[in-house]
KOLLUM-262868 format. One record per residue: residue number from 0; chain; x, z, y of N, C-alpha, C in turn. Coordinates in steps of 0.001 Angstrom, whole numbers, plus 500000, padded with zeros to 6 digits. Each point is the difference from the previous one (the first is absolute). Layout:
BEGIN
num:chaine:nu:nw:nv:cau:caw:cav:cu:cw:cv
NUM:A:X:Z:Y:X:Z:Y:X:Z:Y
...
//
This chain:
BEGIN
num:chaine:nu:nw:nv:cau:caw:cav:cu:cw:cv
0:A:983253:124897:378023:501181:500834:500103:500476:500024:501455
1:A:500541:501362:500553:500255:499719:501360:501146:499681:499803
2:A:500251:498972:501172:501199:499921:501010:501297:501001:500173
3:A:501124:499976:499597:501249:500880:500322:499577:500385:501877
4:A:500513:500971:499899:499299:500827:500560:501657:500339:501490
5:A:499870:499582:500822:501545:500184:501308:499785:500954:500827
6:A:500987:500293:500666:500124:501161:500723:499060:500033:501282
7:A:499525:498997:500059:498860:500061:501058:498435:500443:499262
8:A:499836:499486:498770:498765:500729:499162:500237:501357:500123
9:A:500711:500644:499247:500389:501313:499690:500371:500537:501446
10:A:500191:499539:500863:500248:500796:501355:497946:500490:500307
11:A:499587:498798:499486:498732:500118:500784:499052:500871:499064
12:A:500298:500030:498420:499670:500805:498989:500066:501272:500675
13:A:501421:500633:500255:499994:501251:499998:499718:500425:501279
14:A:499286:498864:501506:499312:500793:501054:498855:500025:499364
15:A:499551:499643:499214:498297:500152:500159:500273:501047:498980
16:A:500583:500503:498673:500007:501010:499496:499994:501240:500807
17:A:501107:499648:500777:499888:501369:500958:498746:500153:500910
18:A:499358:499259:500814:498942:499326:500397:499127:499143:499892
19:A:499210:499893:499245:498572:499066:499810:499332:499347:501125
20:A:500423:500927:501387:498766:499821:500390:500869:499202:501467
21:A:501074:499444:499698:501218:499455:501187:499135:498639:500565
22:A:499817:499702:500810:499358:498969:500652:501513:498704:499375
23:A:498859:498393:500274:501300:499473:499224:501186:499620:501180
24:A:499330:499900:501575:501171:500093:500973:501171:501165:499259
25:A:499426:501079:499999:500904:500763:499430:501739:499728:499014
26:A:498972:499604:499255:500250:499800:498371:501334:498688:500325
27:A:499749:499294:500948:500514:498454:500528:501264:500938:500904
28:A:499821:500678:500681:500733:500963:500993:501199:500707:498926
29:A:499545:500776:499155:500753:500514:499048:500858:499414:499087
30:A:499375:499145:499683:500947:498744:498701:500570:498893:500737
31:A:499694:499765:501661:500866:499033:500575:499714:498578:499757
32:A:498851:499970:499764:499482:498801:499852:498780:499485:500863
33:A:499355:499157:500269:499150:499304:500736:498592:500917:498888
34:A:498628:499513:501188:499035:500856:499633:499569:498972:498932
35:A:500295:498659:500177:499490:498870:499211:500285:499945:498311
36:A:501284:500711:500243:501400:500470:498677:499213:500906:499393
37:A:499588:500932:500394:499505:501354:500057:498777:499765:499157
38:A:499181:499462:500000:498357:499124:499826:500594:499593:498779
39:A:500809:498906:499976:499839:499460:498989:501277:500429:498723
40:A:500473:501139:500170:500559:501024:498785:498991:500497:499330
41:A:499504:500812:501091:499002:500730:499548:499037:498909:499230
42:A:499685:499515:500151:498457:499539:499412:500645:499257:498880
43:A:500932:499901:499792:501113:499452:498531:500102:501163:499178
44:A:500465:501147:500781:500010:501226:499084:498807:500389:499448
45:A:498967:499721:500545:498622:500406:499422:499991:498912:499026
46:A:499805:498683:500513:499471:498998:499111:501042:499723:498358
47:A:501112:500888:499962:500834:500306:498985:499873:501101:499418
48:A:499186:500810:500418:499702:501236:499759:500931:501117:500038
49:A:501246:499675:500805:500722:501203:500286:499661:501191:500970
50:A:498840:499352:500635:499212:501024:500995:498653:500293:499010
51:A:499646:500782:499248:498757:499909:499544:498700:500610:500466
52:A:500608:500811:501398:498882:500917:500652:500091:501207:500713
53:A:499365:500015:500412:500402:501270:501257:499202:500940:499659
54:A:500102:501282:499910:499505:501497:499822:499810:501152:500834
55:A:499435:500801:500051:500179:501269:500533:500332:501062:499136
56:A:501505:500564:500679:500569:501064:499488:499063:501740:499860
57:A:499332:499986:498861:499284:501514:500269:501277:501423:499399
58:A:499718:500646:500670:500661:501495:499294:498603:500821:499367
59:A:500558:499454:498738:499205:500691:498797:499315:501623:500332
60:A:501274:500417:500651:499714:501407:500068:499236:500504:500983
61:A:499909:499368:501183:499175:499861:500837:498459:499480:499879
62:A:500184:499045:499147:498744:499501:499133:499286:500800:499028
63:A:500486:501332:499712:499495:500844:499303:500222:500268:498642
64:A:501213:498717:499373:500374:499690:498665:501583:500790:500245
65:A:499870:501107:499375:501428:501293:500359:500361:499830:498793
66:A:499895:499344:498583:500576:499509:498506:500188:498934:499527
67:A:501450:499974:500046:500335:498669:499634:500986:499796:499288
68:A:499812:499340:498924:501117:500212:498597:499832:498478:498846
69:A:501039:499612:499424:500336:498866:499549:499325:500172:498523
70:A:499483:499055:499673:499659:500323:498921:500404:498786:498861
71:A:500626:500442:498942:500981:499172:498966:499129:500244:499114
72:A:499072:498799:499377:499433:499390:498505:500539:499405:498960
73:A:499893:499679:498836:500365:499643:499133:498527:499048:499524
74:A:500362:499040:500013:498271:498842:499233:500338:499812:498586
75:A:498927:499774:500069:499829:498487:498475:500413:499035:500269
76:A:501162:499472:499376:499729:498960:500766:499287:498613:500230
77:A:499276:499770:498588:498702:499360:500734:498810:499954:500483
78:A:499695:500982:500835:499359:500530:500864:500469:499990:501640
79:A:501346:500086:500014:500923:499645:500928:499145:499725:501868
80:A:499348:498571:499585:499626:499516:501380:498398:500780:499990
81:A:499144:500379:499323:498804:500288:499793:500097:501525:500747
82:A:500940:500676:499451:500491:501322:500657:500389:499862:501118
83:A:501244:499148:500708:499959:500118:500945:499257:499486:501331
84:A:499180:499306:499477:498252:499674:500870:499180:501357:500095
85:A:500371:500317:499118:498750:501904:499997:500813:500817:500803
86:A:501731:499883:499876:500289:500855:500796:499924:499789:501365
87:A:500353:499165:500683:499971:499235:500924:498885:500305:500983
88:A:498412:500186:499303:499148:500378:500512:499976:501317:500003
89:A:500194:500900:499511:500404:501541:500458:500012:500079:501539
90:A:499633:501463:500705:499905:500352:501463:501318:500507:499578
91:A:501210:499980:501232:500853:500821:500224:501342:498942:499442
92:A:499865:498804:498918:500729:499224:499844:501314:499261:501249
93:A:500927:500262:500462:500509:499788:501202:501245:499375:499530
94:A:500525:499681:498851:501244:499102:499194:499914:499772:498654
95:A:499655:498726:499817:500405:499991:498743:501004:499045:499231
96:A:500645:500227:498739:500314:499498:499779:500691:500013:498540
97:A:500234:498484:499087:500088:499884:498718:501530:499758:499882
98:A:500753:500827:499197:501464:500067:500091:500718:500246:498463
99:A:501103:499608:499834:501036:499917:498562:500501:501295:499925
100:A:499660:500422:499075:501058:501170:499702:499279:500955:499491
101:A:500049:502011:500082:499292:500821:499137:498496:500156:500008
102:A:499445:499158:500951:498820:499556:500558:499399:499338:500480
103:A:498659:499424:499544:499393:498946:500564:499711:499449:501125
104:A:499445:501350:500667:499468:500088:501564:500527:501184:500815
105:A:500034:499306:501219:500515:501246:501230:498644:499878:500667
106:A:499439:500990:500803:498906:499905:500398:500371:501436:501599
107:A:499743:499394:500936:500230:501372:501270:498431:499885:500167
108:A:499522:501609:500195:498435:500321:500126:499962:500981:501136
109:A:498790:499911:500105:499672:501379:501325:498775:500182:499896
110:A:499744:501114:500162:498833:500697:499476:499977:501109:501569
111:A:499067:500900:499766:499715:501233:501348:500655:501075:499622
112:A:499969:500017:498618:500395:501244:499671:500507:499816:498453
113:A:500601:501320:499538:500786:500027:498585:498503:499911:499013
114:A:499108:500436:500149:498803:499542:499457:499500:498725:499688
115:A:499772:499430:501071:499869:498633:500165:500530:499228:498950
116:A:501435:500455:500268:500820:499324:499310:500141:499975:498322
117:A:499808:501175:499914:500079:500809:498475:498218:498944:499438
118:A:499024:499564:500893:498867:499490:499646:500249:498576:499569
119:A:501105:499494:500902:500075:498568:500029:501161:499592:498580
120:A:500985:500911:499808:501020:499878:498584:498985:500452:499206
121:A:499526:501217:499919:499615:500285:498496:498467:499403:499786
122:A:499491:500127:500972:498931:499085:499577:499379:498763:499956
123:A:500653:499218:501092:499602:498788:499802:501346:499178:499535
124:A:501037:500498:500350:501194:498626:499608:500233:500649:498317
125:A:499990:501343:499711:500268:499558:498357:498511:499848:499535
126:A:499276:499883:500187:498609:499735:499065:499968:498055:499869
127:A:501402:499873:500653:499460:498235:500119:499960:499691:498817
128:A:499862:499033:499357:500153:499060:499122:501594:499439:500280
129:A:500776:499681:499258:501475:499668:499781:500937:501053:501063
130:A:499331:500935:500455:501219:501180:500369:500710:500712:498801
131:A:501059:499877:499794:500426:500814:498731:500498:501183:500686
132:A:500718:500372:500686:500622:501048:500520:500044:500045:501801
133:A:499982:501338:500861:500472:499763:501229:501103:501370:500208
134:A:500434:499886:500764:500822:500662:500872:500082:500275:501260
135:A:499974:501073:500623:499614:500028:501157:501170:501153:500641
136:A:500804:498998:501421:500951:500927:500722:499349:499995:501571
137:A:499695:501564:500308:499487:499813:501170:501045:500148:501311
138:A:499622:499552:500877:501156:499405:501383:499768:500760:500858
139:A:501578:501355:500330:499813:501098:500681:500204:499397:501619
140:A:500841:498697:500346:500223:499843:501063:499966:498346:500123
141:A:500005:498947:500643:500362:498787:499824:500154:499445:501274
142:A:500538:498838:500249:499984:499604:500891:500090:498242:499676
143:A:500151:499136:501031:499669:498401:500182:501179:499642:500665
144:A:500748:498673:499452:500714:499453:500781:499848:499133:501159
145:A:498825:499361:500243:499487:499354:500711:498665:499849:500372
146:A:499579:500274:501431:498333:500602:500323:499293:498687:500502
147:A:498982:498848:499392:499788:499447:501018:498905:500649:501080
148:A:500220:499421:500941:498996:501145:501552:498993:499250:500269
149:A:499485:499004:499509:498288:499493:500101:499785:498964:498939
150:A:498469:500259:500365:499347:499169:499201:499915:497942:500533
151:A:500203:500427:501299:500072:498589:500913:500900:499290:499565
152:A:499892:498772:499821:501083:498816:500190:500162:499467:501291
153:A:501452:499586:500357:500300:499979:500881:499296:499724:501574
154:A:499991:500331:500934:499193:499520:501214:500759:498622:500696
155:A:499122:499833:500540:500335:498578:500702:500970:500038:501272
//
């Protein structure tokens, strides 16, 4: 379990959110702390797993994936984890997740096109085994609250 988490974590959380790729002088510069301080947050936040990894931000749309829409299932529910291993492996899978209420699963997808897409709901996610129902709302505009900007962990 991690560690309560002080205003010097979370100072240093939300430079590397904004920046991934902040050298840790930086990072030590910004949060006001020694580079030594700096070193050894960080490598606490990882080793607690509040840092779990660094990414590169793609634009889907630029990537050639111009459809992208949430998709709400209904399971069996004991089929439950078996399904969501099959879904999981799906191309275009980009959120998922198992939730309380008029539905089982939320699922955000991206596909190239309304085709694509229409291939990936009607033909492979309801032909599963324990899909009982889907729903599908497609996403005219969206946006992100927070971008991280590399794949790098911090520089030295």
């Amino acid at each position: 379990m991690a560690s309560e988490l002080d205003d010097t974590d979370e100072r240093i959380l939300r430079l590397l959110t904004a920046d991934a790729r902040l050298s840790m002088r930086t990072i030590a510069e910004r949060a006001h702390i020694s580079r030594a301080n700096a070193y050894s947050r960080f490598n606490r936040l990882q080793a607690e797993g509040v840092i779990r990894g660094f990414t590169v931000d793609v634009d889907p749309v630029a990537r050639g994936l111009t459809t992208s829409a949430y998709v709400t299932l209904n399971l069996r529910q004991p089929d439950w984890q078996a399904t969501r291993d099959a879904l999981l492996a799906l191309p275009g899978v980009v959120h998922f997740a198992v939730v309380g209420g008029e539905f089982d699963v939320i699922m955000l997808v991206r596909a190239r096109d309304n085709t694509a897409l229409r291939d990936l709901v009607l033909e492979r996610i309801q032909s599963m085994p324990g899909v009982i129902s889907t729903r599908t709302l497609l996403v005219f505009d969206e946006q992100t609250t927070a971008r991280p900007s590399s794949s790098a962990e911090p520089r030295e």
